[in-house]
C-alpha positions as CSV (number, residue, x, y, z in Angstrom):
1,X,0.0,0.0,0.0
2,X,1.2,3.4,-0.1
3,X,2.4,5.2,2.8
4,X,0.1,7.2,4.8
5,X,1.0,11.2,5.6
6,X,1.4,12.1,8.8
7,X,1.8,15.2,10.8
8,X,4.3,15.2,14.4
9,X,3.0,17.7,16.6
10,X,5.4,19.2,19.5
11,X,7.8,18.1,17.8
12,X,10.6,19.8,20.2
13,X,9.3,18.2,22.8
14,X,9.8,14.5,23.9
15,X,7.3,12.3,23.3
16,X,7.3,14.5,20.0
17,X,10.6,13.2,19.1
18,X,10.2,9.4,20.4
19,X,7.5,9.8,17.3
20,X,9.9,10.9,15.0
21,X,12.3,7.8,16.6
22,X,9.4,5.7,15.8
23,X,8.3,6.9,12.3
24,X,11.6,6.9,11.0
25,X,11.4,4.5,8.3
26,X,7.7,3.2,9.1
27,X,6.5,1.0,6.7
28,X,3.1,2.5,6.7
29,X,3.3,5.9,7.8
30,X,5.7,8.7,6.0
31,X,6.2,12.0,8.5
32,X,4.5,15.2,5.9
33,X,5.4,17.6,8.7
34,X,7.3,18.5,11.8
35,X,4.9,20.9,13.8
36,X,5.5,23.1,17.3
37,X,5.0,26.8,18.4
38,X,6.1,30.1,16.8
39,X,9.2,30.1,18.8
40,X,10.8,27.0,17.6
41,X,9.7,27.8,13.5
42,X,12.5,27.4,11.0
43,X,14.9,25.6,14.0
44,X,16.2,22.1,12.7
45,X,15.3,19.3,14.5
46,X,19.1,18.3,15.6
47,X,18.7,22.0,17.2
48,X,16.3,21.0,19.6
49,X,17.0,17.6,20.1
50,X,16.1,16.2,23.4
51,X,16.0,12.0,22.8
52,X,19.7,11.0,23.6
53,X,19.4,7.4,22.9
54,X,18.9,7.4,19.7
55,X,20.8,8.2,16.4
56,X,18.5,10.1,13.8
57,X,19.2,10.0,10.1
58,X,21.1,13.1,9.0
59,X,17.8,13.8,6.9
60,X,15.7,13.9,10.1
61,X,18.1,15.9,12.1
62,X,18.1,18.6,8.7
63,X,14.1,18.2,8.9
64,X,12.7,22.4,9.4
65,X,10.4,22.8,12.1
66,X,6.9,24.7,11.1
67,X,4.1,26.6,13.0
68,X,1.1,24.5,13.6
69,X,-1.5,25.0,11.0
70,X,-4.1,23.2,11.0
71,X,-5.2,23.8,7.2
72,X,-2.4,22.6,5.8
73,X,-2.4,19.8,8.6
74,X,-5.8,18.9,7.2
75,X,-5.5,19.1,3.8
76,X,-2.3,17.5,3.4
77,X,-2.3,14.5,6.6
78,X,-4.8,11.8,7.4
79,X,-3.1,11.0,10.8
80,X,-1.5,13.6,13.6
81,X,0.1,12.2,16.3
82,X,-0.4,14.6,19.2
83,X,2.9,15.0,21.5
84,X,1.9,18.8,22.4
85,X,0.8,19.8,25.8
86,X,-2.6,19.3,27.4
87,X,-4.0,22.6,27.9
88,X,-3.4,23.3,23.8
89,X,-4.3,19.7,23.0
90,X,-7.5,20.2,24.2
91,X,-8.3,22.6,21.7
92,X,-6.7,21.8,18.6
93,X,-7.2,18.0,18.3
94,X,-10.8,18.8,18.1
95,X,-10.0,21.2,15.2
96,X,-8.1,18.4,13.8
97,X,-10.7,16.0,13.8
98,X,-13.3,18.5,12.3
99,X,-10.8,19.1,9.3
100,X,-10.7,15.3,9.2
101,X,-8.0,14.1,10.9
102,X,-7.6,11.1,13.0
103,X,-5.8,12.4,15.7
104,X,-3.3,9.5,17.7
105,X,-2.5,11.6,20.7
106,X,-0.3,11.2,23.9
107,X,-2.3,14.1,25.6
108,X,-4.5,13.7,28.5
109,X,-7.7,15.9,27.5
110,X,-9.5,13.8,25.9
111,X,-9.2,10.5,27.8
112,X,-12.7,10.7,29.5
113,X,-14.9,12.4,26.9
114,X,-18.0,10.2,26.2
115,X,-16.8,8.6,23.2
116,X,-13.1,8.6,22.9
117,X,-11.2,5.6,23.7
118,X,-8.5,5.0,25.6
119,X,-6.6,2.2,23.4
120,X,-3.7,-0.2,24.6
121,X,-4.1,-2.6,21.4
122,X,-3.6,-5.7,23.2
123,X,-6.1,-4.9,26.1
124,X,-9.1,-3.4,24.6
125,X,-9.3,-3.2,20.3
126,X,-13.2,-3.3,20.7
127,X,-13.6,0.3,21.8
128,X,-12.6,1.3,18.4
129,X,-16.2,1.2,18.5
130,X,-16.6,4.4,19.7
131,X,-14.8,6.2,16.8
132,X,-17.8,6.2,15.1
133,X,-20.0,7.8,17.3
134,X,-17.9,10.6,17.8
135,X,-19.6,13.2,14.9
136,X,-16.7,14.3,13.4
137,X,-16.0,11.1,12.4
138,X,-19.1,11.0,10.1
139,X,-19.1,14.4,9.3
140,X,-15.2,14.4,7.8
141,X,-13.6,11.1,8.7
142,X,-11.8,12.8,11.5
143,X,-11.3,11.4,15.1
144,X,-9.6,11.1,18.3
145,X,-7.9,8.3,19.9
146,X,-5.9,8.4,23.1
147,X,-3.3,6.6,24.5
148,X,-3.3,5.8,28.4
149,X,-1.3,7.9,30.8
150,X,2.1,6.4,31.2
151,X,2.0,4.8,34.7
152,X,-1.8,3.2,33.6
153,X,0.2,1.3,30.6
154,X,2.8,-0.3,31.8
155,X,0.2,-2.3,34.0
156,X,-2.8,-2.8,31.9
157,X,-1.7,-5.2,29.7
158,X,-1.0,-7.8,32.4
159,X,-4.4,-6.6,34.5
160,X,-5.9,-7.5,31.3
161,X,-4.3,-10.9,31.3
162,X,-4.9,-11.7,35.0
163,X,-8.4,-10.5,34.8
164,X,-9.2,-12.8,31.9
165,X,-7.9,-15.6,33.3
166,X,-8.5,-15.7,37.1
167,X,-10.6,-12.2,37.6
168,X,-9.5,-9.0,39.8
169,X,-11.3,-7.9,42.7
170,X,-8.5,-5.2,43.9
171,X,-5.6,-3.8,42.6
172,X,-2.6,-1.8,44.7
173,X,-0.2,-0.3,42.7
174,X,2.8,2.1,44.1
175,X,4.6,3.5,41.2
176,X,8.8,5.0,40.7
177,X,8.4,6.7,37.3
178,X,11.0,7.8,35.1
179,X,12.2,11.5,35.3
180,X,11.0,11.9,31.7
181,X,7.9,11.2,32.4
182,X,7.3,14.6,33.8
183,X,8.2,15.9,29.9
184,X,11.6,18.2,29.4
185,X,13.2,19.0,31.4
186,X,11.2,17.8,33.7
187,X,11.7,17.9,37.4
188,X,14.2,20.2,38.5
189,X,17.7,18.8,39.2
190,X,18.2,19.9,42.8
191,X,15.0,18.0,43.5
192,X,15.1,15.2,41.5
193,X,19.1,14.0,42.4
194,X,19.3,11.3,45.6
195,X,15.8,11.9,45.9
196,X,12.3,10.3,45.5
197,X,9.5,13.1,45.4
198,X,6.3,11.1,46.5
199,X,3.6,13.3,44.2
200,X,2.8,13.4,41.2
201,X,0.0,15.6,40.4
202,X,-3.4,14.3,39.6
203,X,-1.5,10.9,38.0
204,X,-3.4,8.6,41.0
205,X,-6.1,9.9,39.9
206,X,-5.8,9.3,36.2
207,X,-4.5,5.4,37.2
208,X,-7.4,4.6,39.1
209,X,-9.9,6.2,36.3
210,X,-7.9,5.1,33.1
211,X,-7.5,1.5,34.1
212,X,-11.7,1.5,34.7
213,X,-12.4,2.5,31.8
214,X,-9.6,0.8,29.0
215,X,-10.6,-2.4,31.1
216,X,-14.1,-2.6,30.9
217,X,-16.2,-2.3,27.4
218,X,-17.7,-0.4,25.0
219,X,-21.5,-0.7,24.0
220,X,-24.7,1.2,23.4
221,X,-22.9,4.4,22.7
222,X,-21.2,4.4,26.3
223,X,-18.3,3.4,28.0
224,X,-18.8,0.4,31.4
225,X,-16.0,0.5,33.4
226,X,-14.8,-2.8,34.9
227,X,-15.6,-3.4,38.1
228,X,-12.3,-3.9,40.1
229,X,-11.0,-1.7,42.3
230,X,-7.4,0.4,41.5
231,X,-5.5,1.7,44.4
232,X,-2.5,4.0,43.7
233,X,0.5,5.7,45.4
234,X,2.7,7.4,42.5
235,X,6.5,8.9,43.3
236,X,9.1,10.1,40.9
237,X,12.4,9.0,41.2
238,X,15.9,9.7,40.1
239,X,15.7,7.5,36.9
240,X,16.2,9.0,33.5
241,X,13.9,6.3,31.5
242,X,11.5,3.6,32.7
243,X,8.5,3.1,35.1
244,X,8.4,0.9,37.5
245,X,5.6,-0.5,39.4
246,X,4.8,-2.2,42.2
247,X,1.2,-4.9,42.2
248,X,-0.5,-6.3,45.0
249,X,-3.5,-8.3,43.3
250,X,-6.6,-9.8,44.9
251,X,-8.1,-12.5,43.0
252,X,-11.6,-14.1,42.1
253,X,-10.0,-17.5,41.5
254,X,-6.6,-18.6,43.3
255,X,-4.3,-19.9,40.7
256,X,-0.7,-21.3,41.6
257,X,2.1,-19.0,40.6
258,X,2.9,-21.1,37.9
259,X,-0.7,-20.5,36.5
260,X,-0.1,-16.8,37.0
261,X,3.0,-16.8,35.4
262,X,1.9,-18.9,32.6
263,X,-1.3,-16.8,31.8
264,X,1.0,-13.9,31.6
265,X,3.6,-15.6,29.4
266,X,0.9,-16.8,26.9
267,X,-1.0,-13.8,26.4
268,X,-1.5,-11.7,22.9
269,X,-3.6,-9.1,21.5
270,X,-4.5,-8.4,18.3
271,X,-1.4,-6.5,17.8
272,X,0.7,-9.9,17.9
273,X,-2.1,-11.7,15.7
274,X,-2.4,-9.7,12.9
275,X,2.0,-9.0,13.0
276,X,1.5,-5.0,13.5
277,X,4.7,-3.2,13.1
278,X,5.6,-2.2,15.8
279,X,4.3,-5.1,18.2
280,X,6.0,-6.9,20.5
281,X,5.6,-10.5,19.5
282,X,5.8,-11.2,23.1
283,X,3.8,-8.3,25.1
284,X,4.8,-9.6,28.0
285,X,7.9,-11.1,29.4
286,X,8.4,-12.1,32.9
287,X,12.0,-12.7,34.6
288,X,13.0,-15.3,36.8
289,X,15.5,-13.1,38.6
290,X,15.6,-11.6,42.0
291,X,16.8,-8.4,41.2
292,X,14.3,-7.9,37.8
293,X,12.8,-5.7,36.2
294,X,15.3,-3.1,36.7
295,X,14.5,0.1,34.0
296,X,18.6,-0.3,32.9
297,X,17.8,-3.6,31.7
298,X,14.2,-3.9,30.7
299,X,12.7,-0.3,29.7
300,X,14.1,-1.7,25.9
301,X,12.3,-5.3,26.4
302,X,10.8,-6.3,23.0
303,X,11.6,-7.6,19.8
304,X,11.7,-7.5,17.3
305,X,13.9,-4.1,16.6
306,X,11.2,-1.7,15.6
307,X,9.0,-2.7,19.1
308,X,12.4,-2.2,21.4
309,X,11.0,-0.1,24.4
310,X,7.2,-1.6,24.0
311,X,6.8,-4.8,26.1
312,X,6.0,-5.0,29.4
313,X,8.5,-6.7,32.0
314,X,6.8,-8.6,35.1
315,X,9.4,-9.8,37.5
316,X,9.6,-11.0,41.4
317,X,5.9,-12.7,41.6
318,X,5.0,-13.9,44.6
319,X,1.9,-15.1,46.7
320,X,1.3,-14.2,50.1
321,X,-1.4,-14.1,52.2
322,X,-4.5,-14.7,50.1
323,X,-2.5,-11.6,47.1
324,X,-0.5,-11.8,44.8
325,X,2.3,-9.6,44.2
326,X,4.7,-8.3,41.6
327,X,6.7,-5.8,39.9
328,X,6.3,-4.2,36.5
329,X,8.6,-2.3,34.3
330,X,7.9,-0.1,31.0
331,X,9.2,2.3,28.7
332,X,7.3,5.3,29.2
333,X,8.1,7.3,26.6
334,X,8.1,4.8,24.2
335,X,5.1,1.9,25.4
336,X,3.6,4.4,27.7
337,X,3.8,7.4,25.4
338,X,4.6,7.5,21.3
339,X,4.9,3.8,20.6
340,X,1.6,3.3,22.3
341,X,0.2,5.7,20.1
342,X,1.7,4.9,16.5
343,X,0.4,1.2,17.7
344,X,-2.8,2.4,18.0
345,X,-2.5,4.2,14.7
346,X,-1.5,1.1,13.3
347,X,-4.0,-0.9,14.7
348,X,-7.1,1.4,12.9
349,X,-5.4,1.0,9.7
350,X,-5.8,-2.6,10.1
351,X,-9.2,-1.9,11.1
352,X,-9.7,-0.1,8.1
353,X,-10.7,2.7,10.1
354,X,-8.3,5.6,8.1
């Protein structure tokens, strides 16, 4: 087929880059445009580079930076992914999606409206469903899809898998995210070094709401949440890349660990069934070790090369007293941020959605 246009917007910033990282190459999607504010118009990209782990192509780093339009974005792209802050996503994804744009977006403020979906491919590829009752889509073709909030991804796949298999009546989930998780440059240096600051704003919150909804189902123009219960302490810590989580489960059924650990081996999505490109073939890998996941080791779990930084890692499971407990590691700006969302985009190609 031939390659679908896409627009990057914020692309200074850096889950705006990590889509560059990941669109490099694509062999679906072709980037039409590099988009951010006024201030940043005419820059090149390798003068505002933020990703450091990464080596562009001398014709990325050489791509010009332009002022968001959305005209030309319309006329000219059928996909934007959205790495630009909340309180301007708000705003101009739904411009975007009036002008006919499905809109792929990393952006939190658009997560609960009535009939956008919060899509993690593997978990819940049925509420594509509500695409189509969102008016723009029958009025130009144009939606919005979301991604989950970084923290809420790098759990929901195995939730999902858990839940399938055994059911989940609670969930307790402490969370040490990734310094780039708070965007660039993020948490200020004299805070952030030898320490752990234990807030987050809003992001407990957002976990405990998220994981409701992208767990439960879509039907009869509405969103029903599932019915488990999500309990969440979040902290930053001193950790450039990488989430990791701690999960204290309470069951329906009480499987051995080896039944736990086998459900989570086993599982796959859609993503892994129809060979998406960039989808882990195994979403979800769990170590044997004492000392794993660690986010040096595992934030770049996956294979094969184009889905490095988008499985999940489960390590240290254990059963005691009547739970279950774990610990899960992800890529957040990769899984939990732009890879997450050029899956999705992926995914409603496949679904013949674009």
């Amino acid at each position: 087929m031939s390659k679908i246009s896409v627009a990057v917007l914020g692309a200074t910033g850096m889950i705006g880059q990590r889509f560059i990282q990941m669109l490099e190459d694509h062999p679906w999607f072709e980037i039409e445009g590099l988009y951010a504010s006024e201030r940043s118009e005419g820059k090149r990209l390798g003068d505002v580079l933020k990703v450091r782990d990464h080596v562009y192509k001398d014709e990325t780093m050489d791509r010009r930076i332009e002022v968001m339009d959305i005209g030309k974005i319309g006329k000219n792209c059928r996909i934007a992914f959205s790495g630009i802050p909340s309180d301007l996503a708000g705003p101009t994804e739904t411009e975007l999606a009036k002008a006919g744009v499905a809109v792929f977006t990393n952006a939190g403020s658009h997560r609960m409206d009535a009939h956008v979906p919060i899509i993690i491919p593997e978990v819940n590829p049925g509420q594509y469903d509500a695409v189509k009752d969102q008016p723009t889509y029958g009025e130009a073709g144009g939606y919005i899809v979301t991604n989950a909030n970084c923290s809420s991804t790098g759990i929901a796949a195995p939730l999902h898998a858990i839940n399938q298999a055994f059911g989940l009546k609670q969930v307790f989930v402490s969370t040490y995210q990734a310094l780039s998780g708070a965007g660039y440059p993020g948490v200020p240096s004299l805070d952030a070094v030898g320490n752990v600051v234990p807030f987050i704003s809003h992001e407990e919150e957002k976990m405990e709401t998220e994981l409701a909804k992208m767990l439960g189902t879509y039907s009869d123009g509405e969103f029903h949440y599932a019915g488990f219960k999500v309990m969440a302490n979040c902290a930053r810590v001193p950790v450039i890349d990488g989430h990791l989580e701690s999960l204290v489960l309470d069951t329906e059924g009480q499987p051995t660990l080896e039944e736990l650990e086998k459900a989570l081996v086993d599982f796959r999505g859609e993503p892994q069934t129809l060979k998406l490109p960039s989808a882990p073939e195994q979403p979800i890998i769990v170590r044997h070790e004492d000392n794993r996941p660690q986010p040096v080791f595992d934030a770049m779990a996956g294979r094969p090369e184009r889905a490095r930084g988008m499985a999940v890692t489960i390590g240290r499971l254990r059963q005691s007293n009547g739970y279950y407990k774990a610990f899960s590691m992800s890529h957040n700006t990769l899984r939990g941020g732009a890879g997450g969302s050029v899956l999705n985009a992926e995914l409603a190609v496949a679904k013949k959605l674009l």
